[in-house]
N, C-alpha and C positions, 0 to 999 in steps of 0.2 A: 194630435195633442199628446197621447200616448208616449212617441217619439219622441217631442219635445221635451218633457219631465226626464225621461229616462237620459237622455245624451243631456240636459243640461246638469243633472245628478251626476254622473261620469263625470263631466270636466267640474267639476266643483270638489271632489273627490280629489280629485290629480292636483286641483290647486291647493288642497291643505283645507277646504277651509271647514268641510263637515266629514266626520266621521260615522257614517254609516251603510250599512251592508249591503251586498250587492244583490240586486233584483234575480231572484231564482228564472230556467227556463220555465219551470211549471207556474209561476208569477205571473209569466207574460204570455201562457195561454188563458188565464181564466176571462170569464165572459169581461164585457165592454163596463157591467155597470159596475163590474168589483174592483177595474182598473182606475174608475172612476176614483174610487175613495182613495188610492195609494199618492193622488194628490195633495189629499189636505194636512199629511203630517211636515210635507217638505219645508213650507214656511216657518212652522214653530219650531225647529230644526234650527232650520238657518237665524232665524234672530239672534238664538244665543250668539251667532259671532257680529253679529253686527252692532256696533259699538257708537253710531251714527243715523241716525235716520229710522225709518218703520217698513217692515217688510207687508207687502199688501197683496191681494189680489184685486184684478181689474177684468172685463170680459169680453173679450172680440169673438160677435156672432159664438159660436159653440167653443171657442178655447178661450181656457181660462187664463190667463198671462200674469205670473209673476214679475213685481217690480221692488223698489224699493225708495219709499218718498220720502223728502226732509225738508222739513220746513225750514225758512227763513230766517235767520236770528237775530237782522240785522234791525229792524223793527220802520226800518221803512220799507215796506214791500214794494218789487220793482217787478215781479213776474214769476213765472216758472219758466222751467227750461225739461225740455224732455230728453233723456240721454241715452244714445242707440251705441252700445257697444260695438267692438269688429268680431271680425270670424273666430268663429268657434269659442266664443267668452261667456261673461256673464253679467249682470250691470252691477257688482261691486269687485270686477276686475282691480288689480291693483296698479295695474301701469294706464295711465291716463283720466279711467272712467269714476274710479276709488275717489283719487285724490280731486277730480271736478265735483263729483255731486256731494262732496262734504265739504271743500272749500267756499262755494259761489253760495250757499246758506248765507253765509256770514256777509257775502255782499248785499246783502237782501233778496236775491234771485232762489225761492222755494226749486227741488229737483226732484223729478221723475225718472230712475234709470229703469229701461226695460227689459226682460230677459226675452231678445226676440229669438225666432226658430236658427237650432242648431243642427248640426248633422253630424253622421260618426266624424270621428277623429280621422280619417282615413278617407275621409270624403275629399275631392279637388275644388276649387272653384268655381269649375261649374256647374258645376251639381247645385251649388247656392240660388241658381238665377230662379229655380223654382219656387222657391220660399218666398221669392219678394211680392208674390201674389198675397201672402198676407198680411204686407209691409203697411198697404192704408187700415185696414181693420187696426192694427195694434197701435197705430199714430193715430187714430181718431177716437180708440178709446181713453188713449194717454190724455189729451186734450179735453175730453168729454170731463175725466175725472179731475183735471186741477180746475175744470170749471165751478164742478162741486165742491173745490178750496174756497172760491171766488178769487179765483187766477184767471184774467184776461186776458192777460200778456203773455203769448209762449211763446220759446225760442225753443228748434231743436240743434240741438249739439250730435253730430256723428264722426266716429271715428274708423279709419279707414271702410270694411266692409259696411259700417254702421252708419259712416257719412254719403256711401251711393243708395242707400235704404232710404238715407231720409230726403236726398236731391231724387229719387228715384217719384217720392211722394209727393214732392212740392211741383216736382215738372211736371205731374199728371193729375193734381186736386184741383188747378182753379187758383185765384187769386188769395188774399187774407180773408174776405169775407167768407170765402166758402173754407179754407181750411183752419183758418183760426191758430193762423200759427204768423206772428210780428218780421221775424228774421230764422235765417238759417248760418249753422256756423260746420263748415266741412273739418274736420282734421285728418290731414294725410290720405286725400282723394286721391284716386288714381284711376286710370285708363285701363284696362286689362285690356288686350287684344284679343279678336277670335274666338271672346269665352261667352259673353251674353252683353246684351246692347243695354240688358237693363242697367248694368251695372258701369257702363260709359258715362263716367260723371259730364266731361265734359262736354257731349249730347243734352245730357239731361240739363245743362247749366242754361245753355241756350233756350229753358223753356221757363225756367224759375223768375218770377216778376217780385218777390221777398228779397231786402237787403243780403246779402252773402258776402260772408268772411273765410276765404280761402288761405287756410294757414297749416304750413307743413314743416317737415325739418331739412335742413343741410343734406343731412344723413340719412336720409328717410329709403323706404323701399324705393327701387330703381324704378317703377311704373309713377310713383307718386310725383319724383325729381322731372322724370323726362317727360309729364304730362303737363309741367308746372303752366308752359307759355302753352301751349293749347287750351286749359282750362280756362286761361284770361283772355283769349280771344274769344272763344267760346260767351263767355258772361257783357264783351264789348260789342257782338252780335245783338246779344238778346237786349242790351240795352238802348241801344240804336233803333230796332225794330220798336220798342215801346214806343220811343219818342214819336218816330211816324205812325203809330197807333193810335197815339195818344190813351194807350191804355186806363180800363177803371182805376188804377192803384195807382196811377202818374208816374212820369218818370222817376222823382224820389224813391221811387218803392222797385226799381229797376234794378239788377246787376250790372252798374255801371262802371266800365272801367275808368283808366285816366284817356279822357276824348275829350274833345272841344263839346259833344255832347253832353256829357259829364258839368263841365264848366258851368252850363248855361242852365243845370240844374242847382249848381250851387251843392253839391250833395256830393260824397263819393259814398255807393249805396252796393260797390263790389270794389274789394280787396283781397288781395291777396300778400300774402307775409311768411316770408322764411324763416328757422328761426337756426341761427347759428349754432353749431356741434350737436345740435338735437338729432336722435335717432326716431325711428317708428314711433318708440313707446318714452318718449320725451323723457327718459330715464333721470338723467340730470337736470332738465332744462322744466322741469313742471311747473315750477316758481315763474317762471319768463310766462309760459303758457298760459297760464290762468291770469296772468296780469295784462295781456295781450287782449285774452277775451273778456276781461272787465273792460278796457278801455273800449272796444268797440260796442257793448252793449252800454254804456253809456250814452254813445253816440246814434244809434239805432235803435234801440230798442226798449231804454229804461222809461219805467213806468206810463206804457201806455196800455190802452184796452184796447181789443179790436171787436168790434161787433159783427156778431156771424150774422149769412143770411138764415 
């Protein structure tokens, strides 16, 4: 957790957005429980610049995890949504993460962005695969906590490194009842080769039985572009396989592609969506994007409860 504070303090630093000092070597020898307290000033810190929302703490097993939540404003509540940033960020990034968890308020969708584990600046790819060992702890406390909203309804939203986090979670938790999560929404999945399986969205799509909304740009990173028709074959697998399961969640609740399978559910419950001139960090195109994933959570996911076991 140590780690954690310190590299996500670094990149916040670099981004503008807190100005404060940098942690001394004799800082980062002193015992475990003094390190403990250089936690609790970071929040009151960052508020000042957050001009949107409430900065909180939440607790997965022994780390304490910074997020930041905002309620709803639209006054018909239709859910939360939990938002897993990409590599190396933080969850009031300003390319993608920023402008969703202060936009989708105003749809009536409450949001939870989470500051999950970072690693130095100088870290590779995959170096990351090991962090996602504590990808369910920090999606089950996110979940735990909009329940004490009385938010039923979750959707997570991930973006690139933050969308194989959250497909990494849903491939491995179990159906809705056991994770308490409505729908999943990837932005700018990709395939890495060679570097860690966990991070193979489109393995992981194969296992997901929650609605999915696969949506990337034109222009996006080259793994993300050239994974596009694997990941939807990928989600026409695992929707296929339900059907002859006849899975607990039913075919509706399948990643299903466009199949005669598909048809005979009446449902398209897996899409995928390009979005014209849009890059990575949907620079220009945020406005298309968040009108995108209102329209499919309209479709999937507004206002319903799911009841865990």
């Amino acid at each position: 957790m140590t780690h954690l504070i310190k590299n996500t303090l670094v990149i916040w630093l670099l981004a503008g957005i807190l100005s404060f000092p940098a942690i001394s070597a004799a800082q980062e020898e002193k015992p475990a429980e003094k390190e403990a307290e250089k936690t609790e000033p970071l929040p009151k810190l960052f508020e000042k610049g957050i001009q949107i929302g409430k900065p909180i703490w939440i607790q997965s097993g022994e780390d304490k995890i910074f997020a930041i939540y905002t309620q709803e404003t639209h006054g018909n509540t239709q859910g939360g949504i939990i938002l897993i940033h990409d590599l190396g960020q933080h969850p009031d990034w300003p390319d993608v993460i920023s402008p969703l968890r202060t936009r989708l308020p105003e749809l009536g969708w409450s949001t939870l962005s989470l500051q999950m584990p970072v690693l130095d600046a100088n870290a590779n790819l995959k170096e990351y695969g090991a962090l996602f060992d504590k990808v369910p702890g920090y999606i089950k406390a996110a979940v735990e906590y909009l329940r004490t909203q009385n938010i039923g309804n979750v959707v997570i939203i991930g973006h690139g490194l933050g969308a194989a986090m959250g497909a990494n979670y849903l491939a491995n938790a179990g159906n809705r009842s056991q994770t308490g999560v409505t729908g999943f929404i990837g932005i700018s999945m990709s395939a890495p080769e060679n570097v860690d399986k966990r991070m193979h969205t489109p393995s992981l799509l194969e296992k997901i039985t929650a609605p999915v909304f696969d949506i990337y740009g034109e222009l996006d990173e080259p793994s993300v572009v050239q994974s596009a028709q694997e990941r939807a074959n990928a989600a026409k697998r695992a929707g296929i396989l339900a059907y002859k399961q006849q899975s607990s969640d039913g075919l509706k609740d399948a990643p299903v592609a466009r199949t005669s399978v598909q048809q005979k559910a009446g449902s398209i419950a897996y899409r995928q969506v390009k979005i014209s001139g849009a890059d990575h960090n949907f620079n220009a195109q945020i406005t298309i994007l968040t009108k995108r994933i209102r329209g499919w959570l309209q479709r999937h996911a507004s206002g319903k409860r799911v009841q865990m076991q």
